[in-house]
Z-matrix of the N, CA and C atoms (Angstrom, degrees):
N
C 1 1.443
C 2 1.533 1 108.04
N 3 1.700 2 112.09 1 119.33
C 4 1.503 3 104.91 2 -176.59
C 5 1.800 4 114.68 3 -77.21
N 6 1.005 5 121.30 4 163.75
C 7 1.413 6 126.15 5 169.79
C 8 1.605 7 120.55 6 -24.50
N 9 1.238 8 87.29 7 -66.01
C 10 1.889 9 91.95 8 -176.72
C 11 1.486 10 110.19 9 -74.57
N 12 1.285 11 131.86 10 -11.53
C 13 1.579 12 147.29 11 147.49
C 14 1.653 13 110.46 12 -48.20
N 15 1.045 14 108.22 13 -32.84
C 16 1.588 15 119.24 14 -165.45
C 17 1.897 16 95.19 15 -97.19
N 18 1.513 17 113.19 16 -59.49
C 19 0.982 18 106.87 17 157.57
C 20 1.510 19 160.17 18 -46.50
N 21 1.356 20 103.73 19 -37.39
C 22 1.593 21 124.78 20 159.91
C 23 1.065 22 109.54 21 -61.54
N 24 1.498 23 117.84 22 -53.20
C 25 1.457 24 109.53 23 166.92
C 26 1.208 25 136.01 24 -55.10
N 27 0.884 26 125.05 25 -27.22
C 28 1.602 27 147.30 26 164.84
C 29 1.230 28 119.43 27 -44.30
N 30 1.448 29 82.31 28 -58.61
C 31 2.153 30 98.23 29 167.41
C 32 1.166 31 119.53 30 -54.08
N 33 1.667 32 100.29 31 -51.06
C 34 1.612 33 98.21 32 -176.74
C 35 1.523 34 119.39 33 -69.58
N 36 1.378 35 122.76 34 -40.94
C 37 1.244 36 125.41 35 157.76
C 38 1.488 37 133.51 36 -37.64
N 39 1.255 38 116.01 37 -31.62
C 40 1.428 39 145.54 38 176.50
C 41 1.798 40 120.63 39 -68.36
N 42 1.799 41 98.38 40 -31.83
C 43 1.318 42 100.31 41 -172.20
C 44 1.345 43 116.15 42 -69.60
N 45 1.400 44 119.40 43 -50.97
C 46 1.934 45 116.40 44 171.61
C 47 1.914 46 107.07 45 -50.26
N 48 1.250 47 126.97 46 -26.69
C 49 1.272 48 116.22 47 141.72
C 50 1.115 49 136.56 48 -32.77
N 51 1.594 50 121.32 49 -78.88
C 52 1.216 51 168.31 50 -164.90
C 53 1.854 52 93.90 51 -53.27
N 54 1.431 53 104.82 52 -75.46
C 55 1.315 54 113.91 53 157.43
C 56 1.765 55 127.46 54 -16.24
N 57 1.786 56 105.20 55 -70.24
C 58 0.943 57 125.53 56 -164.63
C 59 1.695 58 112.55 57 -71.63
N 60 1.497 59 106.36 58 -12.03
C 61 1.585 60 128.78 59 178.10
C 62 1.266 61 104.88 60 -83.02
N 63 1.086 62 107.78 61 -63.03
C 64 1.879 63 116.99 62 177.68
C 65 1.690 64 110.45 63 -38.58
N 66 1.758 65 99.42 64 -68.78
C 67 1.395 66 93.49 65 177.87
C 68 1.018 67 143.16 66 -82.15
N 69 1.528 68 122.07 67 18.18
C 70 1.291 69 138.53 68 -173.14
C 71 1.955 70 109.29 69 -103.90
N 72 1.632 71 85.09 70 -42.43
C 73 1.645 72 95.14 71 159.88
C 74 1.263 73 126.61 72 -89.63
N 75 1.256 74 153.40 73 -26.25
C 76 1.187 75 147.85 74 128.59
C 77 1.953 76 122.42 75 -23.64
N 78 0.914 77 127.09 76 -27.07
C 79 1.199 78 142.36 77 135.61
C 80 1.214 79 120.96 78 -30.87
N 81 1.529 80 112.46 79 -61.65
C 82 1.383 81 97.30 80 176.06
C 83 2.041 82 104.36 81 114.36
N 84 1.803 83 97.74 82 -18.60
C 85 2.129 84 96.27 83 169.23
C 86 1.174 85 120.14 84 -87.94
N 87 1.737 86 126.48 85 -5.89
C 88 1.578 87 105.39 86 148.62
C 89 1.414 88 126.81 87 -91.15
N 90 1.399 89 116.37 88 100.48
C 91 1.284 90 113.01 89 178.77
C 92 1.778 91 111.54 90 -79.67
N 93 1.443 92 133.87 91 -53.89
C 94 0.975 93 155.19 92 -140.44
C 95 1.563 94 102.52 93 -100.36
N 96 1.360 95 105.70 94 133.65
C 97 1.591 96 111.21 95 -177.75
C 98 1.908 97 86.75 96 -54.52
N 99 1.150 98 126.61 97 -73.34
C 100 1.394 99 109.79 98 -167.10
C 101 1.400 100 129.17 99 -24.08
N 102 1.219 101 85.09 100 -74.93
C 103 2.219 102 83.36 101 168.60
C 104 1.033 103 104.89 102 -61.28
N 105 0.920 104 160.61 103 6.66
C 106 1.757 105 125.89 104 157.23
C 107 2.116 106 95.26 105 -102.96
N 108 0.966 107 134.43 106 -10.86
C 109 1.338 108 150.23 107 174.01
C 110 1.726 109 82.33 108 -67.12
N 111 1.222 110 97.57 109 -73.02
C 112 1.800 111 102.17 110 -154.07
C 113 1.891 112 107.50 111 -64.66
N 114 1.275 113 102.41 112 -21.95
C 115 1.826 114 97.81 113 175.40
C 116 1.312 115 124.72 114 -77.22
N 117 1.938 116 86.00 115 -39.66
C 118 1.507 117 92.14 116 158.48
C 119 1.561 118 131.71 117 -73.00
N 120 1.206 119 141.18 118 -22.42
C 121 1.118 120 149.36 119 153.00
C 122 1.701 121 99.69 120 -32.69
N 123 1.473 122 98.59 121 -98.92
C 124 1.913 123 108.51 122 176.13
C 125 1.242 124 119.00 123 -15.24
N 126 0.950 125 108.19 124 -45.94
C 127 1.736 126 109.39 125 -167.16
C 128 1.841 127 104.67 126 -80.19
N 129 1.452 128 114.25 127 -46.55
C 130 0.995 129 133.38 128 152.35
C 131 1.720 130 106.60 129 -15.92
N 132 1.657 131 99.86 130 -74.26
C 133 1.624 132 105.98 131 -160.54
C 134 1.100 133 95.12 132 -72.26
N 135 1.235 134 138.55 133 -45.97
C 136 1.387 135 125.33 134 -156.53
C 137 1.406 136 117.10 135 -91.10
N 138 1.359 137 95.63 136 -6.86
C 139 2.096 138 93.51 137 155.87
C 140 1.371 139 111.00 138 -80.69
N 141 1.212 140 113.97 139 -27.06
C 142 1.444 141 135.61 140 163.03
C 143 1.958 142 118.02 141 -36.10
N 144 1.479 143 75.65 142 -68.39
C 145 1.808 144 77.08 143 -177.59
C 146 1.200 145 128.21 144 -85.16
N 147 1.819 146 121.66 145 -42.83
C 148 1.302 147 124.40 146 155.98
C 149 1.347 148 121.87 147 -27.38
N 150 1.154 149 127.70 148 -77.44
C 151 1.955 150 104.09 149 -171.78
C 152 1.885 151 96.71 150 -59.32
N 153 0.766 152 143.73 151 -23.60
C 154 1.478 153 130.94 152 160.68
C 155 1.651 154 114.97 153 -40.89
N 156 1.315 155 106.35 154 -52.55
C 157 1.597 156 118.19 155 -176.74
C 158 1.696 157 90.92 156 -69.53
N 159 1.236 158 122.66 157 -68.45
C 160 1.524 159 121.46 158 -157.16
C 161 1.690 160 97.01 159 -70.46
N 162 1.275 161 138.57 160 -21.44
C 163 1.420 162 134.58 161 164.67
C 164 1.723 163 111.99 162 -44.39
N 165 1.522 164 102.48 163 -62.95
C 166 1.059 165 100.60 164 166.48
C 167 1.325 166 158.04 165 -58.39
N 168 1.265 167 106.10 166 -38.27
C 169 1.291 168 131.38 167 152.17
C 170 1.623 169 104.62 168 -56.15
N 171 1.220 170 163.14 169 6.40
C 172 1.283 171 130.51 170 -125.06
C 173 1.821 172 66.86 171 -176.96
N 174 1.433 173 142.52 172 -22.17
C 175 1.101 174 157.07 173 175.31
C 176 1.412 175 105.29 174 -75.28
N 177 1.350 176 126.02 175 -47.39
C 178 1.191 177 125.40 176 -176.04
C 179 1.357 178 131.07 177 -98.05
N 180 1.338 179 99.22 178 20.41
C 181 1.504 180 125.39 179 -177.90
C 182 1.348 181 96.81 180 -133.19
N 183 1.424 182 151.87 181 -19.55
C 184 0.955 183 125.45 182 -134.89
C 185 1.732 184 97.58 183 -111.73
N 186 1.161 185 124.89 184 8.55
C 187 1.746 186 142.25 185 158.91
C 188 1.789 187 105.58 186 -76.15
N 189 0.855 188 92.54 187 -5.09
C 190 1.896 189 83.23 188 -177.37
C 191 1.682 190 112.07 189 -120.37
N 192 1.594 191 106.62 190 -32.86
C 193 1.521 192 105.25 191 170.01
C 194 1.608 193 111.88 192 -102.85
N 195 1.462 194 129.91 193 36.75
C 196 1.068 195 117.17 194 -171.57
C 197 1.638 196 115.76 195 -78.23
N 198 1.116 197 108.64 196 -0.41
C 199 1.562 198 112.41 197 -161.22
C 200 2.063 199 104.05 198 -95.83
N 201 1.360 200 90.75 199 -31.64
C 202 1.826 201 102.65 200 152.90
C 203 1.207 202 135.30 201 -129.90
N 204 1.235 203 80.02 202 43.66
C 205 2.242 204 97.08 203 177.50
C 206 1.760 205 100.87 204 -56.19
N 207 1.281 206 122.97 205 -32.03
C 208 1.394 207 103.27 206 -159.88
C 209 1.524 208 100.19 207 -95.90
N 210 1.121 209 125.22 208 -21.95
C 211 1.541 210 116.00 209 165.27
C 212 1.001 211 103.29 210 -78.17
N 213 1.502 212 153.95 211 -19.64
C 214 1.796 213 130.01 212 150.37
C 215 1.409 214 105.06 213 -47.92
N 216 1.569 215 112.98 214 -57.85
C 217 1.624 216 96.74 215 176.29
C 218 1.046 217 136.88 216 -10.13
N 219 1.469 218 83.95 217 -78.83
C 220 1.750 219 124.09 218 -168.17
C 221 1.647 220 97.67 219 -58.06
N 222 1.330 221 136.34 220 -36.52
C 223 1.472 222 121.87 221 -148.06
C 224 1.585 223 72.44 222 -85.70
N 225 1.038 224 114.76 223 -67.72
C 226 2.078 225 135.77 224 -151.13
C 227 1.924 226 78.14 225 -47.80
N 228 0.963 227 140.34 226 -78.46
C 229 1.785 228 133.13 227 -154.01
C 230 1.369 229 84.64 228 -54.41
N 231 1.378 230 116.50 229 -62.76
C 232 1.496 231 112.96 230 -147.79
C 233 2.054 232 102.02 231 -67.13
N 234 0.881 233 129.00 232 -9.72
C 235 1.714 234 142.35 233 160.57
C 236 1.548 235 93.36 234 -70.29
N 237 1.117 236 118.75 235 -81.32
C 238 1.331 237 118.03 236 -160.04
C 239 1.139 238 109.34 237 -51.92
N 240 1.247 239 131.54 238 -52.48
C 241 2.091 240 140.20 239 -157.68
C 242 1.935 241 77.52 240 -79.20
N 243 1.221 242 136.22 241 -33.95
C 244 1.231 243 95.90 242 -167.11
C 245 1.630 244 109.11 243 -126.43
N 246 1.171 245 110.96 244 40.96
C 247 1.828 246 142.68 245 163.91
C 248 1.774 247 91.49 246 -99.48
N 249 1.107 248 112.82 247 -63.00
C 250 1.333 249 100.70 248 -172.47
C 251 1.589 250 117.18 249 -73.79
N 252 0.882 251 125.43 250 -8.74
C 253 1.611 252 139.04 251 175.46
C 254 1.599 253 98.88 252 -68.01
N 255 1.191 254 100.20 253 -76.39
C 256 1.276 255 106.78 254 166.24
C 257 1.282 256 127.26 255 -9.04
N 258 1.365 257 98.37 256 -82.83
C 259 1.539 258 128.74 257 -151.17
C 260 1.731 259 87.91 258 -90.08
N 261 1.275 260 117.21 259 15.31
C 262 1.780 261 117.07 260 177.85
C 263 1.699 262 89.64 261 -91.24
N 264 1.230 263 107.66 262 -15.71
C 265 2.141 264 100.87 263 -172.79
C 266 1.254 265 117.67 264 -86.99
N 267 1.063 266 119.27 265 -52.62
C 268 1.351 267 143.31 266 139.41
C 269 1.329 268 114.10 267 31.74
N 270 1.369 269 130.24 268 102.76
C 271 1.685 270 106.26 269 169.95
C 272 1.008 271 126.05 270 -79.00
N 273 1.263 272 136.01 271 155.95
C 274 1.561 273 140.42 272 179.64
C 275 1.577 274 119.70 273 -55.89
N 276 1.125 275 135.31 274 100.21
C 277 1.788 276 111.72 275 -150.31
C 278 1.575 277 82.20 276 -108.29
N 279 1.506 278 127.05 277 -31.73
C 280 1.458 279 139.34 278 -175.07
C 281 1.591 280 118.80 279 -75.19
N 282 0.672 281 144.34 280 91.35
C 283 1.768 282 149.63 281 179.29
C 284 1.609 283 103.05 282 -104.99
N 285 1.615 284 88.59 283 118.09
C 286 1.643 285 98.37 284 -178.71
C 287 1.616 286 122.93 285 -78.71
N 288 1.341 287 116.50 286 117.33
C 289 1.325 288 106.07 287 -142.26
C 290 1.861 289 91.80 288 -98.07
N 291 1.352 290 132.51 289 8.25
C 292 1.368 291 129.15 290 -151.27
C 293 1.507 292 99.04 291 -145.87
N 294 0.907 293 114.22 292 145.35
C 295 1.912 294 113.64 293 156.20
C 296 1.201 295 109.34 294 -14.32
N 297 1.586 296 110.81 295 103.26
C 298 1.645 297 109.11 296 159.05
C 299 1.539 298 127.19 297 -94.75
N 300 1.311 299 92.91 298 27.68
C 301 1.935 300 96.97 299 178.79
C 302 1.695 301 86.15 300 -133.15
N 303 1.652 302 131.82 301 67.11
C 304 1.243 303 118.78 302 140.29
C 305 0.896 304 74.28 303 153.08
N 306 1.798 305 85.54 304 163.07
C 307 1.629 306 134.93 305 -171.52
C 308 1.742 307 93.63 306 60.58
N 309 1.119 308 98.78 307 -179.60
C 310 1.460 309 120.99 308 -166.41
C 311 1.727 310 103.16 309 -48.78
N 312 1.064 311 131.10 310 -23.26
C 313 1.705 312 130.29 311 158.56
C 314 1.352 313 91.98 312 -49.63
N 315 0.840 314 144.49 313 -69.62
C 316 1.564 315 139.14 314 -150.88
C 317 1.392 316 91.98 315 -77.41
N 318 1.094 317 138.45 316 -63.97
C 319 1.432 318 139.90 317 177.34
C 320 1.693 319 117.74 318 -26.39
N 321 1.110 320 98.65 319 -61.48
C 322 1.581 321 115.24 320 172.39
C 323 1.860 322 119.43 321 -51.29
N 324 2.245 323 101.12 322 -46.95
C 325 0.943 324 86.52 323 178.12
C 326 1.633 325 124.26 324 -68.15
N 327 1.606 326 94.19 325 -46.63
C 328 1.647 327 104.48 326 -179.77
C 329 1.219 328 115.95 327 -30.79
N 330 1.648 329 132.95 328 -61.53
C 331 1.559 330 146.32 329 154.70
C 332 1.812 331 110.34 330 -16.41
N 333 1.481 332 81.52 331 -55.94
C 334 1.953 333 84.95 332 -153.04
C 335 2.030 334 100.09 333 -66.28
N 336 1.129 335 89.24 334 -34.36
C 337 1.811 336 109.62 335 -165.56
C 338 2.054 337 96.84 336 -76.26
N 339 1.129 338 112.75 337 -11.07
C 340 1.270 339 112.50 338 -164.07
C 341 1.535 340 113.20 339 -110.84
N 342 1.308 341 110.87 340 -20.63
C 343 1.525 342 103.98 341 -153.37
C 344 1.829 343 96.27 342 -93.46
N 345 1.327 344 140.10 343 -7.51
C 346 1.527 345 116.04 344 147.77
C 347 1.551 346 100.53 345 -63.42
N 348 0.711 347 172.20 346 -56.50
C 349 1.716 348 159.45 347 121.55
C 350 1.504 349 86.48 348 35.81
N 351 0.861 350 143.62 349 -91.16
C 352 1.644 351 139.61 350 -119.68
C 353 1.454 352 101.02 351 -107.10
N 354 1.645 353 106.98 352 7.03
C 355 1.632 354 103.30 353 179.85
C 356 1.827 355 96.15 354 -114.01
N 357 1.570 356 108.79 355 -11.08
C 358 1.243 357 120.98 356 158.06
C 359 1.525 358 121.97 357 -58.61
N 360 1.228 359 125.40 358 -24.53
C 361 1.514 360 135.12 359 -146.88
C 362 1.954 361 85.94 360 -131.48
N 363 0.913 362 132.25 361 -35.78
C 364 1.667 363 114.36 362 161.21
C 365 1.752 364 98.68 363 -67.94
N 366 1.508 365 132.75 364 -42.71
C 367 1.370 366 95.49 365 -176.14
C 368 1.283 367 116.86 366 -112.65
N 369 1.244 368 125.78 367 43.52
C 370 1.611 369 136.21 368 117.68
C 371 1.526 370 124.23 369 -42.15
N 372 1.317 371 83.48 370 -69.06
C 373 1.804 372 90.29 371 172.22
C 374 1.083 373 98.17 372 -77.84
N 375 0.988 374 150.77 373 9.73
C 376 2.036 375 120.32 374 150.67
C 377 1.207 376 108.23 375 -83.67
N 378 1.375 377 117.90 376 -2.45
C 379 1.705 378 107.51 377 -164.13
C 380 1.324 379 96.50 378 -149.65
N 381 1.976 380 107.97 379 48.71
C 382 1.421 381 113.76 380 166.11
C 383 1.559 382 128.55 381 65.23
N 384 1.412 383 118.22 382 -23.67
C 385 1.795 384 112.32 383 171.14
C 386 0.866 385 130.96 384 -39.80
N 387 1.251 386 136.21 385 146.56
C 388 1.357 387 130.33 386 -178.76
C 389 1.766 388 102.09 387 -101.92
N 390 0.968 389 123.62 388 129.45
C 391 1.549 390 141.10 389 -155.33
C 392 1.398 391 103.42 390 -74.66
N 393 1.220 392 143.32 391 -51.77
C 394 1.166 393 128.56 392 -154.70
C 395 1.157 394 116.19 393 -88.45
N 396 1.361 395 139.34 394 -29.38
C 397 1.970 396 127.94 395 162.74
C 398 0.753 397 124.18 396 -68.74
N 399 1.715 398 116.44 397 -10.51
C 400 1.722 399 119.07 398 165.49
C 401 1.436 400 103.21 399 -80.92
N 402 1.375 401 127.65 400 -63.50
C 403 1.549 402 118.42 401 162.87
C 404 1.476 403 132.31 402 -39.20
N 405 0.783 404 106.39 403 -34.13
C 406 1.376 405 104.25 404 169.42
C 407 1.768 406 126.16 405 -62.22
N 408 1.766 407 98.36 406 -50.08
C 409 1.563 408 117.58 407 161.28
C 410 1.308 409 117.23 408 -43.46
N 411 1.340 410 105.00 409 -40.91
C 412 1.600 411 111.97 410 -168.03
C 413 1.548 412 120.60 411 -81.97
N 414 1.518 413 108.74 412 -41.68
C 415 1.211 414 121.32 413 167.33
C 416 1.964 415 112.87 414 -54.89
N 417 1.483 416 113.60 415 -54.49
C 418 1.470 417 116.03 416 172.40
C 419 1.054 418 112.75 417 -53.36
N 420 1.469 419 124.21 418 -56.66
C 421 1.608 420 127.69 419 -178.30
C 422 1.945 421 101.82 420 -52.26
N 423 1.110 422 116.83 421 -42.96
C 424 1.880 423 107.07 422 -152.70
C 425 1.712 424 69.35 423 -72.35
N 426 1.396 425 123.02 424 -45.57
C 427 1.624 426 115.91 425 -153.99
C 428 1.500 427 115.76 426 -39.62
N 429 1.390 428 111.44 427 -58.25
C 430 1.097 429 142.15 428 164.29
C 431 1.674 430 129.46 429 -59.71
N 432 1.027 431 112.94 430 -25.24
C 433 1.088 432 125.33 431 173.57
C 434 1.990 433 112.90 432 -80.57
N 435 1.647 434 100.34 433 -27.21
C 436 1.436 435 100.86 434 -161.34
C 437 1.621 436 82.73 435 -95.80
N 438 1.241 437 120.16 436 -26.01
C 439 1.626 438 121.84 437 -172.43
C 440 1.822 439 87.23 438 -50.71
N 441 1.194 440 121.24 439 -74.25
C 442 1.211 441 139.58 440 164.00
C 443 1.472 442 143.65 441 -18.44
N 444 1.810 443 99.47 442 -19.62
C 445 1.219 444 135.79 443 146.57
C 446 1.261 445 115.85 444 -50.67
N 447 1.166 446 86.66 445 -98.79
C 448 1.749 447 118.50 446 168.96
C 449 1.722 448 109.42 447 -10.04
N 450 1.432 449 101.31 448 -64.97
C 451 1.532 450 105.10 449 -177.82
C 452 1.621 451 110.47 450 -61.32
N 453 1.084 452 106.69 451 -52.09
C 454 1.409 453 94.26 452 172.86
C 455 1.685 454 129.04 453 -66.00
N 456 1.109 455 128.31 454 -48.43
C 457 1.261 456 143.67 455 135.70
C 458 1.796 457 95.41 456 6.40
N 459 1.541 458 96.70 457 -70.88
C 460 1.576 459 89.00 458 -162.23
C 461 1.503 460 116.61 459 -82.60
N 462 0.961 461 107.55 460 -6.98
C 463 1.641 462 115.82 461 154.17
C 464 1.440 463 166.99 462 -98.17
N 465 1.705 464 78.05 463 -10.21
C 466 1.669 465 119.90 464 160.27
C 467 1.449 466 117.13 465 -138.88
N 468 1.459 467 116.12 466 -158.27
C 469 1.277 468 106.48 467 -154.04
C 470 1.831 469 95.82 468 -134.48
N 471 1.166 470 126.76 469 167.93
C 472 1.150 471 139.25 470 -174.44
C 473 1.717 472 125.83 471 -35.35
N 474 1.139 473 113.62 472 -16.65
C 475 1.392 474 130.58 473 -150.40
C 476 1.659 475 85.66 474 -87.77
N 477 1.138 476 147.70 475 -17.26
C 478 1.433 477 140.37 476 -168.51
C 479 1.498 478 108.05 477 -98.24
N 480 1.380 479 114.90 478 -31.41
C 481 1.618 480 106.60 479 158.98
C 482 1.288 481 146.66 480 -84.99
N 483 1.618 482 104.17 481 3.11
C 484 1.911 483 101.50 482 140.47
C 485 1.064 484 113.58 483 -75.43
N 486 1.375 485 144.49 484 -20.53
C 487 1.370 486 119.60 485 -166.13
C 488 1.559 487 105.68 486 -91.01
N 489 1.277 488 114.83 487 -11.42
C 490 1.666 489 125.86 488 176.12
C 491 1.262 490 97.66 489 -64.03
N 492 1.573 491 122.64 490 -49.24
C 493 1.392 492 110.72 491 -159.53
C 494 1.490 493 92.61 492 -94.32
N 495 0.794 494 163.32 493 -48.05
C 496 1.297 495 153.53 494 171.68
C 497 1.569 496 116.93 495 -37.08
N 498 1.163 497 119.17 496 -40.74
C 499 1.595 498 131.33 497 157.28
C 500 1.462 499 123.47 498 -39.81
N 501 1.597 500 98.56 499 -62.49
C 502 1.425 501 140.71 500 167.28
C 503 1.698 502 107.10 501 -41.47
N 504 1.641 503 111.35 502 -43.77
C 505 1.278 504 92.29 503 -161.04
C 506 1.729 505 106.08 504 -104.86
N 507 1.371 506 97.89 505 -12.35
C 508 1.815 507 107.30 506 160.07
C 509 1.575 508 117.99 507 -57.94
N 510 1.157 509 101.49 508 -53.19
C 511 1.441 510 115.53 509 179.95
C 512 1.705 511 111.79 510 -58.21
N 513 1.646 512 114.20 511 -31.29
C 514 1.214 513 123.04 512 173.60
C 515 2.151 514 117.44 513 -62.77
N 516 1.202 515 76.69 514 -48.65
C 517 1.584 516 111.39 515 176.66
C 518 1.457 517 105.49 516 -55.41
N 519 1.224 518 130.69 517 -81.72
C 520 1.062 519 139.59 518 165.25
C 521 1.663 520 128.00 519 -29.98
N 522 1.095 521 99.97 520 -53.43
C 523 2.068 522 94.04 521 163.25
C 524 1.563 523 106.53 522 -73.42
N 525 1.163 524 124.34 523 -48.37
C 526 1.440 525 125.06 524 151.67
C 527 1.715 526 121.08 525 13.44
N 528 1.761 527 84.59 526 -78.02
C 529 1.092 528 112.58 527 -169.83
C 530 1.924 529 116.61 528 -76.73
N 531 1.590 530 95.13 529 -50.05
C 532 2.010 531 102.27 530 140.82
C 533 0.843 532 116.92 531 -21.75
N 534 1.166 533 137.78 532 -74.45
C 535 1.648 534 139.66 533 -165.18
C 536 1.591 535 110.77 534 -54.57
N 537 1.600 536 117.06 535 -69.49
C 538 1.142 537 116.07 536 170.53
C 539 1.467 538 134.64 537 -41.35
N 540 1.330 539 115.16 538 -44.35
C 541 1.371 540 128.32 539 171.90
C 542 1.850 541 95.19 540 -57.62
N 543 0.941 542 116.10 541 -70.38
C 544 1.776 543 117.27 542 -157.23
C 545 1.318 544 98.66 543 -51.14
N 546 1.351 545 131.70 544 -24.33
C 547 1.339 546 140.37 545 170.51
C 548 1.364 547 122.02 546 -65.11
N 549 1.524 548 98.72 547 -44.12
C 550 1.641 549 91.39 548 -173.65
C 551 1.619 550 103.71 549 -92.48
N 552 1.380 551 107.93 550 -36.53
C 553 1.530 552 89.68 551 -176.30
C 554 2.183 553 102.49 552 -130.39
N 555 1.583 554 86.72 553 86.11
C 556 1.321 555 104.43 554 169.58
C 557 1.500 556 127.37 555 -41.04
N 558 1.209 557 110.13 556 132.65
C 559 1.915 558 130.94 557 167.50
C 560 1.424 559 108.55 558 -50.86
């Protein structure tokens, strides 16, 4: 997986983040450089660790489906890039009414914002990556990316984080679809 492979993905992984930054600060409950420091952190780590968890997991399976590892790929991105497409139209029916940078709010989000993350990191390991410079990328990028939220969030209004995830889930789609192709008709 080249750099900007690792990166794009990152992005796209980043957007149900990215999202969840915008509308949490646009709201008006991160006041304090800390909480928006500390949401961004979480979200950060736990894009961080998930494909770590799903790497592994995705390691000990990945001797038995190697012969269609890239159509697991391909189905799992191409689910995810277009779950979040989807779900980019979506109206907001949930409004976080409490501190969304701690206690189990933050817990929930980090989880909820993370786990296409960890379906990223089973198909790494189906298709040989080695897990940790992609995690690592991914974790800095959502970090930064949600910092990036936040700021905007507090200066505009909700309407900029569907188009993140909709971005997010093309971009998902699209390496997706990379994978499979390089598979069937090899370089």
């Amino acid at each position: 997986m080249t750099f900007l492979e690792i990166l794009l993905t990152a992005f796209g992984l980043s957007a149900d983040a990215f999202a969840v930054s915008v509308g949490s600060s646009s709201s008006g409950l991160l006041k304090g450089g800390w909480q928006k420091f500390r949401m961004a952190f979480h979200f950060g780590f736990f894009q961080f660790i998930m494909p770590v968890a799903g790497w592994f997991l995705g390691k000990n399976i990945a001797k038995y489906v190697y012969s269609f590892d890239h159509w697991i790929a391909f189905i799992l991105l191409s689910w995810i890039g277009i779950r979040m497409y989807i779900d980019s139209s979506k109206p907001h029916h949930e409004r976080i009414v409490n501190d969304p940078s701690k206690g189990l709010t933050l817990l929930m989000l980090s989880i909820a914002t993370s786990i296409d993350a960890f379906a990223i990191g089973i198909t790494l390991a189906m298709v040989g990556v080695s897990i940790w410079y992609p995690s690592v990328i991914i974790g800095l990028v959502t970090a930064f990316v949600c910092m990036a939220g936040i700021r905007i969030g507090c200066r505009f209004s909700k309407n900029y984080a569907c188009v993140a995830e909709k971005v997010g889930g093309i971009i998902l789609l699209l390496i997706g679809l990379k994978i499979l192709l390089s598979h069937i008709f090899p370089i």
